[in-house]
C-alpha positions as CSV (number, residue, x, y, z in Angstrom):
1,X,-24.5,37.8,-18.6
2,X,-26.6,34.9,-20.4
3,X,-27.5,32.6,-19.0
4,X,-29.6,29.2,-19.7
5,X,-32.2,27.9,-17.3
6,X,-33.0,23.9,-18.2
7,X,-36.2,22.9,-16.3
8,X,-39.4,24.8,-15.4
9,X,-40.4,23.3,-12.1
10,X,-40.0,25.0,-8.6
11,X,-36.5,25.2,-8.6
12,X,-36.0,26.9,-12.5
13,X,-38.7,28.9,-12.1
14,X,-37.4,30.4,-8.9
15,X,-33.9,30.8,-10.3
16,X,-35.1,32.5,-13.5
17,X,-36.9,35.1,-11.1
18,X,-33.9,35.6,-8.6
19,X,-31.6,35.5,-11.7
20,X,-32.9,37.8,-13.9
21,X,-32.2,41.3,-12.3
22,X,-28.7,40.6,-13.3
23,X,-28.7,38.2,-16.5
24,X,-30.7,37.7,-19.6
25,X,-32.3,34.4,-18.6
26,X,-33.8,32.2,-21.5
27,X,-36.0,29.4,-19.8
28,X,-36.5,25.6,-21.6
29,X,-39.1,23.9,-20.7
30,X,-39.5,20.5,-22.6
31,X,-43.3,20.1,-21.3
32,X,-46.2,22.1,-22.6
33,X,-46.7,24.2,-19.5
34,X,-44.4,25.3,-17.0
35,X,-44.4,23.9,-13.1
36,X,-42.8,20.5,-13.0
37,X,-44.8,18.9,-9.8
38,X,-46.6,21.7,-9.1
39,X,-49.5,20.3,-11.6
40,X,-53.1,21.5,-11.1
41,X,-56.1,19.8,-12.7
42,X,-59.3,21.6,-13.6
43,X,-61.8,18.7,-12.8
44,X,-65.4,19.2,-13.8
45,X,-67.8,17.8,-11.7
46,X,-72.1,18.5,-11.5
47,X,-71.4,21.8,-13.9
48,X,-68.8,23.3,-11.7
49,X,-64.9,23.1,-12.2
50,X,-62.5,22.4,-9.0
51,X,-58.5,22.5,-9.1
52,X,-56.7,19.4,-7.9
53,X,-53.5,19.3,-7.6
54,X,-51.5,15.8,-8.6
55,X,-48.2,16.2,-7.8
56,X,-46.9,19.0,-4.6
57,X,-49.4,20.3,-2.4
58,X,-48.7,20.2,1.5
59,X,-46.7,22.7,3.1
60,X,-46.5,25.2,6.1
61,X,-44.9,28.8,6.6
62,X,-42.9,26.1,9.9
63,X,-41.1,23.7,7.6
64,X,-41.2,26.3,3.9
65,X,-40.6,29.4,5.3
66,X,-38.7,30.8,1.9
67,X,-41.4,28.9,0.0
68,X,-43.5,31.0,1.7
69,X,-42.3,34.3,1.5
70,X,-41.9,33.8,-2.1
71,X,-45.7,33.1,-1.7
72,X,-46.4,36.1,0.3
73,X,-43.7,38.4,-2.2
74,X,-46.2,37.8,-4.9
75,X,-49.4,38.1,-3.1
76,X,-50.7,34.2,-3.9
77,X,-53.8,33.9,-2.0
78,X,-53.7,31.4,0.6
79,X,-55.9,28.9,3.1
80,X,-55.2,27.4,6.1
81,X,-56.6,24.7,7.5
82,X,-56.3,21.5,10.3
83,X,-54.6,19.3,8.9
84,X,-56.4,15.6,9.9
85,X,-55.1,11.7,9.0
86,X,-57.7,9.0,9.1
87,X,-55.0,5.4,9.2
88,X,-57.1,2.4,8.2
89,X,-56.9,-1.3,7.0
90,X,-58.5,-2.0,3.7
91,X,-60.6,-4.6,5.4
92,X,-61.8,-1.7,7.4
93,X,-61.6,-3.5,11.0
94,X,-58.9,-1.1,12.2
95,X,-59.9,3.1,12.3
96,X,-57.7,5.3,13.9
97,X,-58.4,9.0,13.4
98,X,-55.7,11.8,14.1
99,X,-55.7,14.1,16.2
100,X,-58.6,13.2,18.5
101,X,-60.1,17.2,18.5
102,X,-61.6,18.0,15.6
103,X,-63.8,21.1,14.8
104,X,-64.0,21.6,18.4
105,X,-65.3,18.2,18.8
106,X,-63.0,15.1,21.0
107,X,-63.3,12.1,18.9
108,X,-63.8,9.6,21.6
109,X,-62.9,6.4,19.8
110,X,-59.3,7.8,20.0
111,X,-59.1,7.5,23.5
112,X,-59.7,3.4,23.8
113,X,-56.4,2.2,26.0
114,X,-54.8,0.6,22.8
115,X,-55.5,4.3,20.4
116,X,-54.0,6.0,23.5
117,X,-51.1,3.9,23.1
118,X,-50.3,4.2,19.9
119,X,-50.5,8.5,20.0
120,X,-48.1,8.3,23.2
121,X,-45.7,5.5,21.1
122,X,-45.9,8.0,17.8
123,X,-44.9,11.0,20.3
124,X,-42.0,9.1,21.5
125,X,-41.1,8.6,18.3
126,X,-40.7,12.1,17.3
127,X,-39.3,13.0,20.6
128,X,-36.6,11.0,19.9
129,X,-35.8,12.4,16.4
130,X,-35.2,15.6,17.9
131,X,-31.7,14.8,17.6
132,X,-31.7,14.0,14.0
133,X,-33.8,17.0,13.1
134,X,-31.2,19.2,15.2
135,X,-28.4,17.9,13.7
136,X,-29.5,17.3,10.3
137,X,-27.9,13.5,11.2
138,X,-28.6,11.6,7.9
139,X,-27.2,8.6,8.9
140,X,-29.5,6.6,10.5
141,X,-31.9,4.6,8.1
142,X,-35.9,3.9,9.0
143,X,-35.6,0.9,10.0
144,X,-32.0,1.2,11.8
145,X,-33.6,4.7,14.0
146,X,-37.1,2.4,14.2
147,X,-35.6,-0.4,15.4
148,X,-33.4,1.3,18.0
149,X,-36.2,2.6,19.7
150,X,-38.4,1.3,23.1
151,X,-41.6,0.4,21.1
152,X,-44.1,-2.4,20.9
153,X,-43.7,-4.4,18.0
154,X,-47.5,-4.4,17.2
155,X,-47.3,-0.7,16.8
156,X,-44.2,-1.0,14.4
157,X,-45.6,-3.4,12.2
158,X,-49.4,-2.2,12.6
159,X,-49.2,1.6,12.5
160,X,-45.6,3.5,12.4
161,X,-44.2,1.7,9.7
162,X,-47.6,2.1,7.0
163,X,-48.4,5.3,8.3
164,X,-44.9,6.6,7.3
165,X,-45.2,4.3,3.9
166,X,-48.3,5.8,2.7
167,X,-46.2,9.3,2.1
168,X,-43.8,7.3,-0.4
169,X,-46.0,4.7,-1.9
170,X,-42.9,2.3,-2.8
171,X,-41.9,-1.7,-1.6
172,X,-41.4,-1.5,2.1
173,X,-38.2,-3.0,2.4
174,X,-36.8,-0.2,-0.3
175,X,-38.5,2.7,2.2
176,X,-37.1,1.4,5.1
177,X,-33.6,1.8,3.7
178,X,-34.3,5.9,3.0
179,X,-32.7,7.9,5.7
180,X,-35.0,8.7,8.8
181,X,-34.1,12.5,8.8
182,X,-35.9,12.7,5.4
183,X,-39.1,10.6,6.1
184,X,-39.6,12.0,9.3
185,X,-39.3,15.5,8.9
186,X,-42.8,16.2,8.0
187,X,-44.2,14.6,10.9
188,X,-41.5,16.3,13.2
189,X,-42.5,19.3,12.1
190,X,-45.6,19.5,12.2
191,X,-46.9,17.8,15.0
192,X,-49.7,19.0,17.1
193,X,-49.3,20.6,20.2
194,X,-51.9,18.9,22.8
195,X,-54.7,17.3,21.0
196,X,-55.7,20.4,18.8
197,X,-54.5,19.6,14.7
198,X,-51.8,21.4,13.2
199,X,-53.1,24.3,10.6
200,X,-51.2,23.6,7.1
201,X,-51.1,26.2,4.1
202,X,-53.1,25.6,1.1
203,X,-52.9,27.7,-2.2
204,X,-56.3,29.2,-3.5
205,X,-56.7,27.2,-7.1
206,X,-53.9,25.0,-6.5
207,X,-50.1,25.4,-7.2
208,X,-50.5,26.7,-10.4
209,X,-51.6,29.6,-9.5
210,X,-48.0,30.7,-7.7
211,X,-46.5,28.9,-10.8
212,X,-48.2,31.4,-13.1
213,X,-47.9,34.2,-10.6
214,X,-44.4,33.7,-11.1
215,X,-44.1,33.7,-14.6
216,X,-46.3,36.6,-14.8
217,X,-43.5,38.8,-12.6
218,X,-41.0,37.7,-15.1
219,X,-39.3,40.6,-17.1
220,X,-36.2,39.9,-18.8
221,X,-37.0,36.0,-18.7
222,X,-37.4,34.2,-22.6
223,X,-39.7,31.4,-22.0
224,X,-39.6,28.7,-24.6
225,X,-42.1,25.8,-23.8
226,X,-42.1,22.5,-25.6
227,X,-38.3,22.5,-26.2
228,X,-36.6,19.8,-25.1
229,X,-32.9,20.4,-24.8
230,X,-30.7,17.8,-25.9
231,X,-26.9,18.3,-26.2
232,X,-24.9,20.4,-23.9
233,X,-21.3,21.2,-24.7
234,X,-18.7,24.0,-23.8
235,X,-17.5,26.7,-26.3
236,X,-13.8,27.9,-26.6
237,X,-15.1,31.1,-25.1
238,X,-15.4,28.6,-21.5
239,X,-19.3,28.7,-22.0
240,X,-22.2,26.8,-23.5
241,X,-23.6,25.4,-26.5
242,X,-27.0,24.4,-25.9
243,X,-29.1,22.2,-28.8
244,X,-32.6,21.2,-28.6
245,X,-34.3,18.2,-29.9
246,X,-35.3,20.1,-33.3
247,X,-31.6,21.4,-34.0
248,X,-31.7,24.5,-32.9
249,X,-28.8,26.0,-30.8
250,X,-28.3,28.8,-28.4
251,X,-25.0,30.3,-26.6
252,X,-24.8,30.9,-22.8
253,X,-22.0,32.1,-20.9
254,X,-24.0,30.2,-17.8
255,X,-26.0,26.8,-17.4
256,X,-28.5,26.4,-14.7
257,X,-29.6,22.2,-14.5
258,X,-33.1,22.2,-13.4
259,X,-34.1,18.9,-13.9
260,X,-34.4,16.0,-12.0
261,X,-30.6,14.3,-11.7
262,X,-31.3,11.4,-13.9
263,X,-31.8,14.5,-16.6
264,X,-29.2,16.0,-16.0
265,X,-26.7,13.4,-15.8
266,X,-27.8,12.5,-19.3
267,X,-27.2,16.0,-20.3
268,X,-23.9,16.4,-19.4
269,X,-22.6,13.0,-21.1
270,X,-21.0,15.7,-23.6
271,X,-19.4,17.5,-20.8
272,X,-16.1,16.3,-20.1
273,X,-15.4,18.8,-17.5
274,X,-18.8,17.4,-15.7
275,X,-17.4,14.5,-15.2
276,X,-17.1,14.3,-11.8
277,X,-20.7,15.8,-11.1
278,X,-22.3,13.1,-13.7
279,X,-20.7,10.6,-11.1
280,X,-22.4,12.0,-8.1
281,X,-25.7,12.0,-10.1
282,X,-25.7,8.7,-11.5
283,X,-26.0,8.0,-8.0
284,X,-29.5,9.2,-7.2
285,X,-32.2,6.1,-8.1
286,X,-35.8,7.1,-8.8
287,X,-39.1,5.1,-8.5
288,X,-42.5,6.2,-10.4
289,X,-45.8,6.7,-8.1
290,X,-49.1,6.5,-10.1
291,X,-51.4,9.0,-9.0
292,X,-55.5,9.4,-9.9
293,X,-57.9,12.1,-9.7
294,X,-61.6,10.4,-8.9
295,X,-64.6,10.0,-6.9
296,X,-64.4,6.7,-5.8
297,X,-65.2,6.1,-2.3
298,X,-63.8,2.6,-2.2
299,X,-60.3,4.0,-1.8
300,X,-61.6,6.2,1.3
301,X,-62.3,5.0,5.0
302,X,-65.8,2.7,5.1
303,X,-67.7,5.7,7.0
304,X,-68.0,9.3,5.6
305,X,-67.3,10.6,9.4
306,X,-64.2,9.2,9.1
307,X,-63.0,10.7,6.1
308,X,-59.9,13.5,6.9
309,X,-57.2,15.2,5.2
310,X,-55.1,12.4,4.7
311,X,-56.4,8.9,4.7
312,X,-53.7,5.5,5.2
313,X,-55.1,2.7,3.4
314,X,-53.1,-0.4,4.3
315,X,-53.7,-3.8,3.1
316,X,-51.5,-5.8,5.4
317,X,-48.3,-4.9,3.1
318,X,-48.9,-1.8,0.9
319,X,-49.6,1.9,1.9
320,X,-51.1,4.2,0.0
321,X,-52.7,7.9,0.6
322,X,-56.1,9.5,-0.7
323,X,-55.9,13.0,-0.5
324,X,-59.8,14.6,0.3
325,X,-59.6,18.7,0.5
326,X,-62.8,19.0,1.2
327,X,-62.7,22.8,1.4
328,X,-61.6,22.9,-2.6
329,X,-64.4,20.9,-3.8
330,X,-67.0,22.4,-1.3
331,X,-67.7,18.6,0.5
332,X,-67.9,16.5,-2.8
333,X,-66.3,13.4,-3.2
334,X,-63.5,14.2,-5.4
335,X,-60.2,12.5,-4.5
336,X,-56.8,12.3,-5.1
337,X,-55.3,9.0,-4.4
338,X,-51.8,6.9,-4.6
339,X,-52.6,3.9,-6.5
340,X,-49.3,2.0,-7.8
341,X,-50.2,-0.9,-6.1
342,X,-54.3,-1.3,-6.8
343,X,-55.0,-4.0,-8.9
344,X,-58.2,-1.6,-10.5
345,X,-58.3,2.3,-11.3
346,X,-60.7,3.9,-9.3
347,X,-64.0,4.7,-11.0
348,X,-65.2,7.8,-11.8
349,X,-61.6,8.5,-12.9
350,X,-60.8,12.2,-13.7
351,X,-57.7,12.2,-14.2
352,X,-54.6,10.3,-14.1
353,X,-50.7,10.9,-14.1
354,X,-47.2,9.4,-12.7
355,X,-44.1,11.3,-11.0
356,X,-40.8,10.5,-11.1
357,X,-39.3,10.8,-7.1
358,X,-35.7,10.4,-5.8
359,X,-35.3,7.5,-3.6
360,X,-34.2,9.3,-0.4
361,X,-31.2,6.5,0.8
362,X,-27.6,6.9,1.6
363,X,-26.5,7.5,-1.7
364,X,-29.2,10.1,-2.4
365,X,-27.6,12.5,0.6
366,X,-23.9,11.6,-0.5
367,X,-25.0,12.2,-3.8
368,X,-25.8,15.5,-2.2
369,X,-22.6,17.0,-0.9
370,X,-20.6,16.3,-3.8
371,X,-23.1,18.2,-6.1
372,X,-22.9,21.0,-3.8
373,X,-18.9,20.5,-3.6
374,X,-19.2,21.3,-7.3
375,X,-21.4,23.9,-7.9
376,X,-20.5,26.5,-10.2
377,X,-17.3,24.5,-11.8
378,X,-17.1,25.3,-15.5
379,X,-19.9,27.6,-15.3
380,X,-22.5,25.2,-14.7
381,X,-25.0,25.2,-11.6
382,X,-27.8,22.2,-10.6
383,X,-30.9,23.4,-9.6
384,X,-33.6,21.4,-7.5
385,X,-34.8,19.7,-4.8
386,X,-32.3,16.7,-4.3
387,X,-29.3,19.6,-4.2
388,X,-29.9,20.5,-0.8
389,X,-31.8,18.8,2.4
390,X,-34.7,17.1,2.1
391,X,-36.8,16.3,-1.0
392,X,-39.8,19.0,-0.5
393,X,-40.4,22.3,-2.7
394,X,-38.5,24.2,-0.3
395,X,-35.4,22.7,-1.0
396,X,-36.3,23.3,-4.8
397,X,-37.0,27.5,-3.9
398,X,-33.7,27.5,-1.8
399,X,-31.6,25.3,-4.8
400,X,-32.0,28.6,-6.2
401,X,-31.2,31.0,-3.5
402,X,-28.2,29.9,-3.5
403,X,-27.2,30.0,-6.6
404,X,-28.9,33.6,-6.5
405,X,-26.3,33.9,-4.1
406,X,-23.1,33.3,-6.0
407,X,-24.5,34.7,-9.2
408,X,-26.7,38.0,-8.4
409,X,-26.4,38.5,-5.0
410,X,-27.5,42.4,-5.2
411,X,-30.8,40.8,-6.5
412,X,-33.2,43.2,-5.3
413,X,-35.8,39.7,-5.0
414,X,-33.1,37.7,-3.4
415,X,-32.6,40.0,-0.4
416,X,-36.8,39.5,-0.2
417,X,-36.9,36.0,0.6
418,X,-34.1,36.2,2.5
419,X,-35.4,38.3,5.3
């Protein structure tokens, strides 16, 4: 069978791979290189080149367990380390580091009545989404599960609400309408058992390195990069025409989406069958976060001892991360930081880029279940992260599992990640 795979990130990349035991895949890719999100920089710095990576990095074998035996399938060589969160104002009169043992070391600050308070409020907090997690209840908003709980309003205002905002780097009153089973899954988890950290996953070189690990395992896969596919519309023969910006047109009998939803709504205005789907797409919103690679310290906690993993700058309305793997760029100051709201670029500036992220709300997760409702209709499948739980890479590996599922489910690579 022949089958057309639209998008390049996580999710068409993993499908191509599952999919192509069984089907002649050919892969578009409109961009230059293949990965989507998973988007390494090579930033030089003092003679000596260090991989950042701009868009998805985080993740654990706990919460991206098929993510990770991909990762382990293809032998991608790995590091884990503590993960640490350093929540600050930008005033720098508020420091609260997390968790409170770090490299064997008790950071005793963290233990003053009112920092004790807050770690016992921010436990209660995720002991009471234990439901939601269990239940995969996406219902309750931020605000409306927030609100519902026994907590000071001090650490509401002051702490939960920023520290959970710095992850999405959007207007607060727009976050606080996403669904709580989304923006607290992370946190739920992956939190720390006593007052030791929790050890994340990190991959060696950054997440291009599984993307082109991937690609390299590809054997009956037709990669065409810098294509950008333009008109979609069904043959008499019940399959494809696909057309790309420059003309040219191919014939499947099978269309995987792989794009975001906004993409793919767009491509399947021609689509008549589609109709239906485009509907349920048109639903999902999307907001753009601005992200730099630099070496600015001003966007990092006042004192260098203070400097973690993650680090919460909050101004009194915004929250925004810097991300400071230290082990990558052996100690330097090399950044990576959300900066939609700063009035100034940081400086040294290595790099800059922007990301297109679904806005995780009520209509994003009914969006959801009618786009799983009509997978496979008229020979046409959506691939990605927003077609099934929350928005991580996971969801993007398992978006094509399951279509892996329907369409080679012998797949000798399927029955892998599976276990």
């Amino acid at each position: 069978m022949r089958t057309a795979v639209i998008g390049s990130g996580g999710a068409g990349l993993s499908t191509a791979w599952l999919l192509e035991e069984a089907h002649e895949i050919i892969l578009f890719e409109k961009q230059p290189r293949l990965g989507g999100h998973a988007d390494t920089y090579q930033v030089e710095v003092e003679g000596q080149t260090f991989g950042i990576d701009g868009g998805f990095e985080f993740f654990s074998a706990e919460m991206f367990p098929t993510f990770s035996r991909l990762l382990n399938h293809l032998e991608v060589p790995l590091y884990r380390y503590p993960m640490s969160a350093t929540f600050y104002t930008t005033d720098h009169k508020r420091v609260t580091v997390l968790p409170p043992l770090r490299e064997g070391k008790i950071r005793w600050a963290s233990f003053w009545p009112g920092k004790v308070l807050e770690l016992l409020q921010f436990r209660h907090v995720l002991t009471r989404a234990k439901p939601l997690m269990e239940a995969r209840d996406m219902n309750a908003t931020v605000a409306q599960f927030i609100e519902s709980l026994f907590l000071t309003k001090r650490f509401k205002e002051e702490f939960l609400y920023p520290f959970l905002l710095a992850g999405w780097c959007l207007e607060p009153e727009e976050y606080q309408q996403f669904m709580a089973y989304d923006v607290l899954r992370y946190a739920y988890m992956h939190q720390p058992a006593g007052l030791a950290p929790f050890y994340w996953l990190d991959i060696v070189g950054g997440t291009q390195t599984y993307i082109q690990a991937v690609a390299s395992d590809l054997k009956r896969t037709t990669i065409h990069l810098e294509t950008e596919i333009t008109g979609l519309t069904r043959t008499r023969a019940g399959g494809y025409e696909v057309t790309d910006k420059q003309g040219n047109q191919w014939e499947f009998d099978q269309v995987v989406l792989a794009t975001n939803a906004f993409e793919a709504s767009q491509l399947l205005a021609g689509v008549e069958e589609a109709t239906v789907l485009r509907q349920a797409l048109e639903q999902i919103d999307y907001f753009q976060t601005h992200i730099a690679i630099h070496g600015d310290t001003r966007l990092m906690p006042a004192r260098p001892q203070d400097w973690s993993v993650v680090n919460i700058r909050y101004d009194g309305r915004y929250a925004s991360n810097s991300i400071w793997k230290y082990w990558r760029m052996d100690k330097r100051p090399i950044f990576k930081s959300w900066v939609s709201y700063e009035a100034e670029l940081p400086d040294p500036l290595y790099a800059q880029t922007s990301y297109w992220h679904p806005k995780v709300n009520a209509a994003y997760f009914a969006s959801q279940k009618l786009v799983q409702a009509q997978q496979g209709h008229h020979n046409l499948w959506l691939a990605g992260m927003y077609t099934y739980d929350v928005d991580c890479h996971e969801s993007a590996i398992l978006s094509g599992v399951k279509i892996a599922q329907q369409l080679a489910p012998g797949s000798v690579r399927l029955q892998k990640l599976l276990v």
